[in-house]
N, C-alpha and C positions, 0 to 999 in steps of 0.2 A: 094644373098648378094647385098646388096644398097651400091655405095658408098657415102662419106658426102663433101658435101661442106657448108665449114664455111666460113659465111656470116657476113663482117665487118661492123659496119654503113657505109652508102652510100647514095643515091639519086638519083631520075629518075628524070627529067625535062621533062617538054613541050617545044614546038618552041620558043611561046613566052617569056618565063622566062627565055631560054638559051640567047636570041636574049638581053634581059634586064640586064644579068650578064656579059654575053661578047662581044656583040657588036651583029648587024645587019647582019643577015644571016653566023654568027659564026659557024663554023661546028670542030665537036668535034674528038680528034685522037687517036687514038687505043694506050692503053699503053700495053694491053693481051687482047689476048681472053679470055670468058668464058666456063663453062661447059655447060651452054645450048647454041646449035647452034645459031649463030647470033649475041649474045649480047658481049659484049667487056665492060672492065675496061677502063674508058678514063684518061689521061695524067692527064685531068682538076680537078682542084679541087673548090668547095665555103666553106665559111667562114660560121657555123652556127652559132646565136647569141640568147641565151636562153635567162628567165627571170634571170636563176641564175647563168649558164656560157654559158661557147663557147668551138667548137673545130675550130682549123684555116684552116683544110683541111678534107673537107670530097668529097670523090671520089663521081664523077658522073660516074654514068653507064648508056651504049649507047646500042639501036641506041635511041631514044628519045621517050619519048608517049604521051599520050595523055593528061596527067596528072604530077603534079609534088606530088613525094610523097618522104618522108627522112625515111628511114628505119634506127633503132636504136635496142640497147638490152635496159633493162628494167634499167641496171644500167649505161646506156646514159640518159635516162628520168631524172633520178635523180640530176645527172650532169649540166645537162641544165635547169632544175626546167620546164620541162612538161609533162602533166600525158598524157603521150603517150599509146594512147588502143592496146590493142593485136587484129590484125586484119589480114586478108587474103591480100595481096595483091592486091591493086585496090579498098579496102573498104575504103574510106578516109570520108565519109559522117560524119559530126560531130566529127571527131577526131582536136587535136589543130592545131596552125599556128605558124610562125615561122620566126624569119627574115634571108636573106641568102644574102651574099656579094658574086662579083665575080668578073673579072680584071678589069669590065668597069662601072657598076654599082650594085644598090643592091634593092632588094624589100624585103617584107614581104606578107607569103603566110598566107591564112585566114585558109587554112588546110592542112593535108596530112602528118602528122608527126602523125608514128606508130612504134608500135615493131610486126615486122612480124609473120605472126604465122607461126611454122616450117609446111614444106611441103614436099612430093615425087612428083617431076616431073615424068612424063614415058611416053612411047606411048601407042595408043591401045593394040599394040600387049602386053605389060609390063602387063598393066590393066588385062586381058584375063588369061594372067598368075600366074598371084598373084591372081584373080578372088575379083577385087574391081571394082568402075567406078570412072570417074572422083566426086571430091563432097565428098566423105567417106573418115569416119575416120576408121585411125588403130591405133595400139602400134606398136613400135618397140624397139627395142631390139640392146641392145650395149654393145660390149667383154671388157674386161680390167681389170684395176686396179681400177677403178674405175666405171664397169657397172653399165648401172641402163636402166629403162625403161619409153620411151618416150612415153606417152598417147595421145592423140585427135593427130594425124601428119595427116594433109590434105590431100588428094591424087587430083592430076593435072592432068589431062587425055589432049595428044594434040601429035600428030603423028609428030611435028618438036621440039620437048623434045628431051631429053637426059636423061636415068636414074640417080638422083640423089636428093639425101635430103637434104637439105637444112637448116638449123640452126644457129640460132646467137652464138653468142663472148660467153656471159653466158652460155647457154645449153652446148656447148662444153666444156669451164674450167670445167663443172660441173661433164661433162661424160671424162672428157680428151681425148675429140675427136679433131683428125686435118683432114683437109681436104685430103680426100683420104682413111681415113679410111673407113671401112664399117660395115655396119648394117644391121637386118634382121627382115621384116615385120614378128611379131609374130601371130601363128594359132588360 
């Protein structure tokens, strides 16, 4: 069994785009941890500003990369008036931009606004065991009142993971999954 973690819209920043929202060498603070080692929920929030709306807090998640990317569900697209692609994380090539406020100032980014594509983190040894690799896709499968089966789910191969799946706001009202619940890579 997998368990799920549901994934709110959020945003990853680079240095420079944190440095442009909150000031000059601004360092960001744990409001939680997350389920994959390392990464943390931060306190901080930016102001996203679509063609056709806004939300006024969407959480940054740390530690910071290389890139700035807004991760949304499909019915956030809608919301904000952008046709946000369904992409892997880190696929930002050609997807839209987006203006983002923050305590000290505000930019607009030229891309990196997606609807994540649902994923299983694991380590090798996970991999070995469920007999995938990093790169492949599977189905999986979810109990309830509402079960159904989730097709193309990415599998993340990377030995400082934590088992766990990952899914937007939508997918889960859909399966009436909450975070903690679990799921199982079908044969």
């Amino acid at each position: 069994m997998i368990p799920i973690g549901v994934s709110n819209r959020h945003i990853h920043l680079k240095r420079e785009d944190l440095d442009q929202l909150f000031g000059e060498g601004y360092q960001l603070t744990t409001a939680k941890e997350l389920s994959q080692p390392g990464e943390f929920a931060a306190n901080e929030t930016v102001r996203v500003i679509g063609p056709k709306g806004e939300f006024p807090a969407v959480r940054i998640l740390g530690p910071l990369r290389k890139f700035t990317q807004l991760e949304i569900s499909k019915t956030d697209s809608f919301s904000l008036g952008v046709k946000a692609p369904l992409r892997a994380s880190g696929k930002i090539a050609g997807t839209p931009g987006i203006k983002l406020v923050g305590q000290k100032g505000e930019l607009e980014i030229q891309e990196g606004v997606i609807v994540a594509e649902r994923h299983i983190h694991m380590t090798q040894a996970d991999a070995a065991k469920y007999n995938v690799k990093d790169g492949d896709y599977v189905s999986v499968k979810s109990a309830g009142e509402r079960s159904l089966v989730f097709n193309k789910v990415l599998i993340r191969v990377k030995d400082s993971y934590a088992l766990d799946m990952h899914i937007d706001t939508d997918e889960a009202n859909a399966a009436g999954l909450r975070t903690g619940d679990q799921v199982e890579i079908m044969k």
